[in-house]
C-alpha positions, 0 to 999 in steps of 0.5 A: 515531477518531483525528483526521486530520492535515490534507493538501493534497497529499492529499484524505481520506476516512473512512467506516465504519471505511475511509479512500481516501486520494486523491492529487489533482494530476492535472494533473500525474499525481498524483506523489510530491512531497515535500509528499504524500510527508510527508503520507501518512507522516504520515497512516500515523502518524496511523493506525496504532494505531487499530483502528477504521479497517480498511482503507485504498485509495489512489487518484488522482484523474482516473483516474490513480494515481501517475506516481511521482517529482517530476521538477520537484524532479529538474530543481532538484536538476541545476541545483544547487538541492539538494545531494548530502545534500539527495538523500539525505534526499528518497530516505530520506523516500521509504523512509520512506513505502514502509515506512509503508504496507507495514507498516500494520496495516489492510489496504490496497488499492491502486486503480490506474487510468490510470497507475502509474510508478516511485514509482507502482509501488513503491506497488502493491508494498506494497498487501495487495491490488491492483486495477487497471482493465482500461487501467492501465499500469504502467511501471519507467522509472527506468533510462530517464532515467538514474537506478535504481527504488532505494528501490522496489527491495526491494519490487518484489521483495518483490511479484514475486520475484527473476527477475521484479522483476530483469527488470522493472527493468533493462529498464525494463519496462511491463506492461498491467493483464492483464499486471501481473496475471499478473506477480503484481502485480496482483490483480484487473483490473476494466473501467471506474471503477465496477466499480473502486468495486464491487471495493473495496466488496467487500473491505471487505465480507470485511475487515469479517468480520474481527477488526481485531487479528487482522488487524493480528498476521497483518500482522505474521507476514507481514512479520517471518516470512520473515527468521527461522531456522525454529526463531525462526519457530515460537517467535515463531509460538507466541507470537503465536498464544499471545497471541491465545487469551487476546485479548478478540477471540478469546475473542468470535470462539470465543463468536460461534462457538458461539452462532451470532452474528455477532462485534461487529466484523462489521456486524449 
């Protein structure tokens, strides 16, 4: 496995082929400083071409998940501690974070208990699956205290769609979890901490069934598909599809098939 990059910001955890990564400030809501931020960017790095790790949850720790910006490094920036440009490369390490884990090949699962605000709820836009605890609030608050959901923006209404995203945002909008739900934010709401870890296990189970290339090529369709003219779709569509009939994976997923086995990436 390709070694983990060391976090302080972040507590790691690996084990056959899952990586949860923690954030772990509850204290103060477990928010998106920019020593967590770099972290988990570079944890994404770390990562990203390595076929052994599967999936990747990200939770937080004391029943929390993410109460989203720093708002101590808010308050240094008004008192003129950082300057205009200084503003802006924070909010372009923030893109590069949210870019990060919506472009990871593994599949990621977001565990959202207690709390996901702002920056908190951009990270749930991203996740490939969301499960959130049945007394999780999920709040859009930017515009509240003056500033706007910029960065989060796109993916907010990648996750919820134009109408929903737009109405979520300007009103500065909290949902409870069956509401995140049928928003279409979330995806499964479970009751109480240890059913969260029992949903969690569960997908890693169907995740293990599946062929870790094959997950990470269809990961990418998703993301670049929707941005091409029909006939590029369907040329980039057969390239891909191409290009796995002649993978080693496909050729041991058809034998599998055919011999009645299970593939080699499925636990025996």
């Amino acid at each position: 496995m390709t070694d983990l990059p060391h976090t302080e910001a972040l507590d790691l955890e690996y084990e056959a082929g899952w990586l949860t990564v923690w954030f772990n400030q509850p204290e103060s809501r477990n928010p998106l400083t920019g020593e967590r931020v770099s972290e988990l960017n570079a944890v994404c790095a770390a990562i990203r071409d390595n076929r052994d790790i599967r999936g990747v949850t990200v939770r937080g720790r004391g029943g929390i998940f993410c109460a989203g910006g720093d708002l101590k490094a808010f308050k240094s920036a008004f008192q003129g501690e950082a300057s205009r440009d200084d503003i802006v490369a924070m909010s372009l390490d923030a893109a590069a974070l949210f870019d990060a884990v919506n472009t990871l090949p593994q599949v990621t699962v977001m565990a959202i208990e207690g709390a996901a605000m702002a920056g908190g709820f951009g990270l749930a836009c991203v996740g490939d699956v969301v499960i959130a605890e049945e007394g999780a609030r999920f709040s859009l608050t930017e515009t509240m205290i003056g500033l706007t959901p910029a960065q989060i923006s796109p993916f907010v209404l990648q996750r919820l769609g134009t109408r929903e995203g737009r109405r979520l945002m300007l009103l500065a909008s909290t949902l409870d979890a069956a509401e995140a739900r049928s928003a279409g934010l979330v995806d499964t709401v479970v009751s109480g901490s240890a059913a969260v870890d029992a949903e969690i296990e569960s997908i890693r189970k169907q995740v293990r069934r599946c062929a870790p290339g094959a997950v990470a090529e269809t990961k990418r369709l998703i993301l670049t598909l929707p941005a091409m003219e029909r006939k590029a779709q369907a040329k980039a569509a057969a390239e891909s599809f191409a290009d796995r009939m002649v993978s080693d994976e496909a050729r041991e997923g058809v034998a599998s098939f055919l011999e009645k086995r299970k593939p080699e990436w499925v636990e025996r």
